[in-house]
N, C-alpha and C positions, 0 to 999 in steps of 0.2 A: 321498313323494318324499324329505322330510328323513332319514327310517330311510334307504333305500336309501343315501341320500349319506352318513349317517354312518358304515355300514356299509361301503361304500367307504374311507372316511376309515382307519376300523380296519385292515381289512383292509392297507392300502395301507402304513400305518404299521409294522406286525406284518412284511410282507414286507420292507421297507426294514431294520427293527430284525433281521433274520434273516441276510441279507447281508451287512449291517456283522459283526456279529458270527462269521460264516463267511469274512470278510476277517480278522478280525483273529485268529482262533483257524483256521488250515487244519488240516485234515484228515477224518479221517473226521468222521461226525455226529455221534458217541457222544463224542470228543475236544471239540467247540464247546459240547455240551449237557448234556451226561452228569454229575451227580452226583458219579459214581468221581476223574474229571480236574477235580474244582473247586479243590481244591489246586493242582495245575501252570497252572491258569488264574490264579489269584488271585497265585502268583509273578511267571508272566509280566507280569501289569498290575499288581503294585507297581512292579515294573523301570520300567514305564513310564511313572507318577506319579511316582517319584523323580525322574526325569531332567526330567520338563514341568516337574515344580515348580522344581528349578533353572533351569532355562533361564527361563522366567515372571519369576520373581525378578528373576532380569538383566535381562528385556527391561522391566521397573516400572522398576527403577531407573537403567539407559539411559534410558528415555524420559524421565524425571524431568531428568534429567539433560542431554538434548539437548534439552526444553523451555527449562531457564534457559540454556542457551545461544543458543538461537535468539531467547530474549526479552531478550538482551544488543545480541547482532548486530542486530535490529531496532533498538533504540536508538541505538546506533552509529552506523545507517546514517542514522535520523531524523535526530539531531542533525545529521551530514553535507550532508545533503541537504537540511534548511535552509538552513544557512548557504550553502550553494551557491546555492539557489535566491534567497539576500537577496542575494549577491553581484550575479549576473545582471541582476535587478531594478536593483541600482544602476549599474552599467554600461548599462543598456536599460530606463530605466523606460517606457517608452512612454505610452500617452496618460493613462492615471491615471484616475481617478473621474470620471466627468462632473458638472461642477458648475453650469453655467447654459445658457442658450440665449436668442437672442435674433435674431431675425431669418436672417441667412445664416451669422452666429456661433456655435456652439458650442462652451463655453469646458470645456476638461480641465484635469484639475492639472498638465499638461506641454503644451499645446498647446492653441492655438487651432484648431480645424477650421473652413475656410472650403468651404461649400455654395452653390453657385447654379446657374443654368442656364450660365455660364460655364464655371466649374471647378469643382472640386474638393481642396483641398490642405491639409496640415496646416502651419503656423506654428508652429515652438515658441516658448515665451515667454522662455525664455533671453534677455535682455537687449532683450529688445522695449520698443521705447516705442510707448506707448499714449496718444492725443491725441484729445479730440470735438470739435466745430466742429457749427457750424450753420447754416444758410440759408436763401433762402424760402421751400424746395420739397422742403429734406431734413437732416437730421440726419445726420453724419457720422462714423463712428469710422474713424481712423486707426493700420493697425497698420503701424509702421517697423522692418524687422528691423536687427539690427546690419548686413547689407551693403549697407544703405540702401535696399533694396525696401520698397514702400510699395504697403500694399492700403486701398483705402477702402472700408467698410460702409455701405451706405444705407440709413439709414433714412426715408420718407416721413414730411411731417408737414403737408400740405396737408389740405384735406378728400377724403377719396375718392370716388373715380368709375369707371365702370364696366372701366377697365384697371387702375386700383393701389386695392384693394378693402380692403389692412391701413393704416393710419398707427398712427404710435408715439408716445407723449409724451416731451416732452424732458425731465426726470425720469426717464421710462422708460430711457432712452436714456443719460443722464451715470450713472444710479447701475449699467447694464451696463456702461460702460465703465472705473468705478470697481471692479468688480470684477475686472476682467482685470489691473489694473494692480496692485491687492492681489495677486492670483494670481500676476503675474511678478514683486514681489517677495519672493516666499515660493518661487520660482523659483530667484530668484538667490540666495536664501541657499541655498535644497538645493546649487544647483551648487558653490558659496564652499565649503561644510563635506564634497564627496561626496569630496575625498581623504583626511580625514581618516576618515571613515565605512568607505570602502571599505580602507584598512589596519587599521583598527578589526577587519573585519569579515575581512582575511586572514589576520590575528593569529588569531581565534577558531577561523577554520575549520582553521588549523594545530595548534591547542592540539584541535580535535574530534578529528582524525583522528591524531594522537600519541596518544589515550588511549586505547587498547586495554588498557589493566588487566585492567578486568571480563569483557571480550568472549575475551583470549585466559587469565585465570582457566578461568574455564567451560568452553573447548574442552580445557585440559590437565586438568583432574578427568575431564571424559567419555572422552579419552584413554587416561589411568588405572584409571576405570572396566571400559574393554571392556577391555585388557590385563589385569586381574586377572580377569574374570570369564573373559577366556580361556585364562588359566593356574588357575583354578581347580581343586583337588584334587577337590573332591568331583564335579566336571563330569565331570572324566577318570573317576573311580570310577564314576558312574553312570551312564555310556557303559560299563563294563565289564563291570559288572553286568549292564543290559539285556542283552548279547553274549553273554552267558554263560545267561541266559535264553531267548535265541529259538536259541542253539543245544540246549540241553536240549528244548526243543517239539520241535525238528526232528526230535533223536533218538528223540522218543515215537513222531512223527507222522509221518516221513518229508518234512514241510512247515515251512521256512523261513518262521517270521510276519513281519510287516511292523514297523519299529519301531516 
């Protein structure tokens, strides 16, 4: 079975290699195959080497050449699109890293998330004061936003029973609440310092996107590039060549080859 398939194989190959070759050499058989015409053949397909080889040439060093541009303008755009995206962020930082948890509290580096069966909502820490209290049945944090809304946290600290199953220790409890209040104030300095940040950071983004140097460098070489390669002499020559080639075939053969 492997003979038969390779045998195919050959065959198949031989038929295809015959084609081609009667594509690109028309005319009679004796013209494609013939011995007498291996000179008129071997003309023909310098003409046609000359001209690939030029053109090949061009398209290495175009591509060379639209590579380092395109690995400019990615940088460009990198640089760009950072500081964009660090802009944003400081305009919208939103909730930030999650940093603790404790009961119905969840403390981010921009926001307290309050969870219960009640609500839902986020707090930001922006100028929150943050107060614990305690009593005989629950431990208390108090978060007061600046428009004087006040959410209180429970925490249990009785012994439990079979309705309130977690209690908290009060240690547990002040060193959570000591956290939130380090958090809001490393809050308020972000807030304090984000004008200077955020024109810091419009200044860069204006100094990224003025420097096109390198990016519009690269686009005027490649520019240059393809204008010389398409006023090249020797292009036009061995376009005339060729021409001058597949019409000589024509006149042997009666058949116009393919360039």
């Amino acid at each position: 079975m492997d003979a038969v398939q390779g045998a195919v194989f050959v065959l198949a190959g031989g038929l295809i290699w015959v084609l081609w070759r009667r594509y690109r050499y028309p005319g009679k058989w004796t013209f494609t195959f013939s011995l007498r015409y291996e000179s008129e053949r071997e003309h023909l397909a310098e003409a046609r080497r000359r001209l690939r080889d030029i053109k090949q040439e061009a398209h290495r060093q175009e591509s060379k050449a639209q590579a380092e541009l395109d690995t400019h303008r990615a940088s460009y755009e990198r640089k760009v699109h950072v500081l964009e995206q660090r802009i944003a962020a400081l305009h919208n930082p939103g909730l930030g890293d999650r940093l603790d948890q404790l009961g119905e509290l969840t403390l981010f580096e921009h926001i307290v998330l309050v969870e219960s069966a009640d609500e839902r909502k986020p707090i930001p820490l922006a100028e929150l004061d943050v107060r614990f209290d305690t009593g005989q049945r629950n431990h208390s944090v108090y978060l007061t936003q600046p428009d004087q809304q006040v959410h209180r946290a429970k925490y249990p600290h009785y012994p439990a029973t079979e309705e309130q199953e977690q209690r908290f220790d009060e240690d547990q409890v002040r060193d959570f609440a000591v956290r939130i209040q380090n958090t809001v104030a490393r809050e308020n300095a972000f807030r304090a310092d984000l004008p200077q940040q955020l024109a810091q950071a419009q200044q860069e983004l204006k100094r990224a996107r003025d420097d096109t140097v390198s990016k519009d460098e690269a686009d005027a070489r490649l520019s240059q590039l393809r204008a010389r390669h398409r006023d090249d002499p020797r292009l036009k020559e061995a376009q005339e060549a060729l021409e001058r080639a597949r019409e000589r075939w024509q006149a042997l053969t009666g058949h116009l080859p393919p360039a």
